[in-house]
C-alpha angles and dihedrals in degrees: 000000000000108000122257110272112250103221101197110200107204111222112264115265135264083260099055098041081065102053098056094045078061095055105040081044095048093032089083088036095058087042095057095034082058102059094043084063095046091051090046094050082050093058092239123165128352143272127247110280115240117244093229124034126191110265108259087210096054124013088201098067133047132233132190119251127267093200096043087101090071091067086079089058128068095209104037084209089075096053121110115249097247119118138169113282101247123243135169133247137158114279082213118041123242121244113263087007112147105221124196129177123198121204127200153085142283092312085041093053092047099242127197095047105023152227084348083063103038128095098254097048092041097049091042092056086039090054095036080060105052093035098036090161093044108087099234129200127185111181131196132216088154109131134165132268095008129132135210094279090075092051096056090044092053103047093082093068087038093065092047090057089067100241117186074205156012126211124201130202116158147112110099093105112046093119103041114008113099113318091007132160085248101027126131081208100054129124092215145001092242140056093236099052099040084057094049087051091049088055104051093035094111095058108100096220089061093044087056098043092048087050085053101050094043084056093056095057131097094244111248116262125247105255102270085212090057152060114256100246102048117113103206094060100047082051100057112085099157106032096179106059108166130203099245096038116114083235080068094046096048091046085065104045089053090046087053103045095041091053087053098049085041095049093034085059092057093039087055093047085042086235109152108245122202114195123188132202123245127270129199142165105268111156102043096027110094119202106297095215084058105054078044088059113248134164115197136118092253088049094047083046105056082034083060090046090050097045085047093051094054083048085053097046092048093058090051096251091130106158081055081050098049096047084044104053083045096061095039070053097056091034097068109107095205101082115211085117119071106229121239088264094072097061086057083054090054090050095046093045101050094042083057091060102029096253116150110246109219112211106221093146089058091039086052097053093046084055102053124065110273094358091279099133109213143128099331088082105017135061104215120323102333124357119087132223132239097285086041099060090038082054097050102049085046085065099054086039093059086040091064093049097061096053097048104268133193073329143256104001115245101213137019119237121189114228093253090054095055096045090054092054093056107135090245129122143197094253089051093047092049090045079050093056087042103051082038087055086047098044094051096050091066144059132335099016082056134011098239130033138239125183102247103242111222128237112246106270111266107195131352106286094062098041077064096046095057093044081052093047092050089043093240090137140001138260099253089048089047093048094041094054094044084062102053086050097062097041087053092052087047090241093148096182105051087046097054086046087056097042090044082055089053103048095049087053094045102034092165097060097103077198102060101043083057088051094051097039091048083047102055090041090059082052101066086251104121089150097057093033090065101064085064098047094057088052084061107050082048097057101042103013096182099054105115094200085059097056100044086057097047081047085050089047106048088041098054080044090057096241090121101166095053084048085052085052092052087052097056104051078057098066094042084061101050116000105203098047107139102211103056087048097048101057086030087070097040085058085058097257109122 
């Protein structure tokens, strides 16, 4: 028999090899991508929300937006209901602006009276004031119970919005704030893997399969120890994080690499950046995990530390004291206070990327009597007061100075002066006292909680408040009111202080930048009234009444050609106007 033929099959070559790695590599791509693009056709799922918007009340000018908190969450549903104050600025800059964002949380965005208190409202009024021809804009992206995490997610959209600077308060809630190492609202239980989620949220794939396993899950129990709608207490997943524990550990190291990749961002765009170190109620803040209830070693110890550093206070020792209530501090292992660590961090983080530290715990101290930093300036363990946050955006004011910025100051303002400008109103300081009452009857400043009951209204301001605390208005029509009341009862001052208010909350009301500008006049405040006159030729350039008061305004200020100028335009308006010929000729012009 012939042998059997011996077919020999030679091994495919390189180039082949090559090609069918290919295929079997880029097979599960094209699947998934696929299905991405499947999704995507269905309508399934949601993009990324901006962090500004255009205003829907003016195109011209940008918000921020109300929704952007939901781009920490894979299902929007499940995101608390906290947002960014709005607040207007130019979607263009204007030319010679100095621009400045703040980022931040709650203490950052000046709860609980709002955007007057908070560092951007209170350094904008600060700067306005010592630069008052120099267009200002202080812009906030503070917003409560945020970490670190938002602030380097939002810094791309910062830089494209053009800042002279950028200032930084943040760190109290690294553990349990959004996406925190303790958080009940977290992505993952470790820095590494939260930032690889963050980074892959907008694919739809991730976005179904996140929606599938949260479905699979038991849902997560109200706190037993809390009322339903605290936040703090939905926030709050481990409630006993130690000093020593690897949750702690991994809390810092998030604070600290967040805060690299955040500055270097800024080192790389060649945007200043201003830091401050954190702040908290040590001395009349007692162990938070105590007033919760708890009863565990670690609670009982900083308990022990808090109860040594008032014995060492009342024998006069107080530098003992200071450095005592700060470790009973640091010893609390429910974490709604940054511990002193993460200011050196600060310090060591910023010195690494050439960003200015600015010192508020030490202007705090300075500020308090024997450097033991308690209610006087704080409202309960982290928020300051008025003159806190009058104190703390004195510090980054003073801050840019130093450094040169936006320049030589044009005017002097004595500290009392500038306190009393603070864009703050009666209606705003009495909601303050409110949300603080609220805030204080639950957990974890008590272990059951009791609806604060209200004292009858005394004046109105207060009737206001209240109507703004039981939403039965809203801020601009509380605000509103409060200044017609006052204008009613003749009490210039506190009018012009409303309708300044206004004006800087609503800077496209032609209106309202007349009103401001006519008010501070009568006041005896040319220099400040200008900067709203000129709004307000901006915004409706052939409104007569507008330009006699810009004339008013930059005569009374001693710039008397630019007020000739004025004058003019207002003949050119309207020829035969009285008033512009009369003190025209009096100038010497006709």
């Amino acid at each position: 028999m012939t042998p059997a033929l011996q077919i020999e099959r030679s091994p495919p070559s390189r180039g082949r090899r090559i090609a069918l790695w290919l295929i079997v590599l880029a097979l599960p791509v094209a699947l998934l991508g696929g299905a991405e693009l499947a999704l995507r056709a269905a309508g399934f799922g949601h993009d990324r929300e901006p962090l500004f918007i255009t205003s829907p009340q003016q195109r011209a000018y940008l918000q921020a937006n109300p929704r952007v908190v939901t781009r920490f969450f894979t299902d929007p549903a499940q995101a608390p209901s906290v947002s960014i104050e709005t607040a207007f600025f130019a979607a263009q800059k204007p030319p010679g602006s100095f621009r400045v964002f703040v980022q931040g949380e709650s203490s950052a965005a000046g709860f609980p009276y709002g955007l007057g208190a908070a560092l951007a409202g209170a350094l904008d009024r600060r700067l306005e004031q010592a630069f008052p021809e120099r267009e200002i804009e202080v812009i906030s992206t503070a917003m409560a119970a945020v970490t670190s995490y938002a602030l380097v997610d939002f810094a791309d959209e910062i830089i494209a919005q053009q800042p002279d600077a950028v200032v930084i308060y943040v760190g109290h809630n690294e553990f349990l704030g959004i996406l925190g190492v303790g958080s009940t609202m977290r992505l993952a239980s470790s820095p590494v893997l939260t930032r690889a989620f963050l980074a892959v949220r907008d694919l739809r794939l991730f976005q179904l399969m996140s929606r599938a396993f949260a479905g699979a899950q038991s849902p997560l129990a109200p706190p037993a120890n809390a009322p339903r709608d605290s936040l703090m207490a939905r926030v709050a997943g481990d409630r006993s994080i130690t000093l020593k524990s690897e949750t702690f550990a991994r809390g810092l190291r998030q604070f600290e690499e967040n805060l690299g990749r955040l500055l270097a961002k800024y080192q790389a765009a060649g945007i200043p950046v201003f830091i401050g170190t954190l702040v908290s109620n040590e001395r009349d803040q007692a162990p938070l995990a105590v007033l919760s209830g708890a009863e565990t070693e670690p609670a009982a110890a900083a308990k022990t530390a808090y109860h040594a550093a008032q014995d060492t206070e009342q024998a006069g020792n107080y530098e003992a004291a200071q450095e005592g209530y700060r470790w009973a501090r640091d010893l609390d292992p429910l974490r709604f206070r940054a511990p002193s660590v993460f200011s050196g961090t600060i310090r060591q983080v910023a010195a690494a990327h050439g960003a200015t530290v600015v010192e508020v715990h030490e202007a705090f101290a300075a500020a308090s009597e024997h450097g033991l930093i308690g209610e006087r300036l704080l409202l309960e363990h982290v928020h300051p007061n008025l003159d806190g946050y009058f104190l703390l955006a004195d510090a980054f004011y003073d801050a840019l100075l130093a450094r040169g910025l936006p320049g030589t100051p044009q005017a002097e303002v004595s500290e009392a002066d500038a306190r009393a400008a603070m864009p703050v109103t009666e209606v705003d300081r009495h909601l303050g006292d409110y949300k603080t009452l609220r805030l204080r009857a639950g957990w974890p400043f008590t272990t059951s909680f009791e609806e604060p009951r209200l004292p009858a209204p005394a004046s109105e301001g207060e009737r206001l408040a209240q109507d703004l605390y039981y939403q039965r208005t809203s801020w601009p029509e509380a605000q509103t009111a409060l200044r017609e009341h006052y204008r009613a009862a003749g009490d210039l001052p506190d009018y012009a202080h409303v309708t300044v208010v206004l004006a800087d909350a609503f800077p496209f009301q032609g209106t309202l930048q007349f009103d401001a500008a006519a008010a501070l006049i009568q006041l005896g405040r040319p220099r400040e009234a200008v900067r709203y006159s000129r709004r307000a030729i901006g915004l409706e350039p052939r409104n007569v009444n507008h330009w006699l008061v810009h004339a008013h305004g930059l005569l009374l200020a001693g710039r008397r050609d630019e007020g000739r100028q004025a004058l003019q335009t207002v003949l050119e308006l309207e020829p035969a106007n009285p008033t512009a010929r009369q003190v025209l000729q009096e100038l010497g012009q006709e």
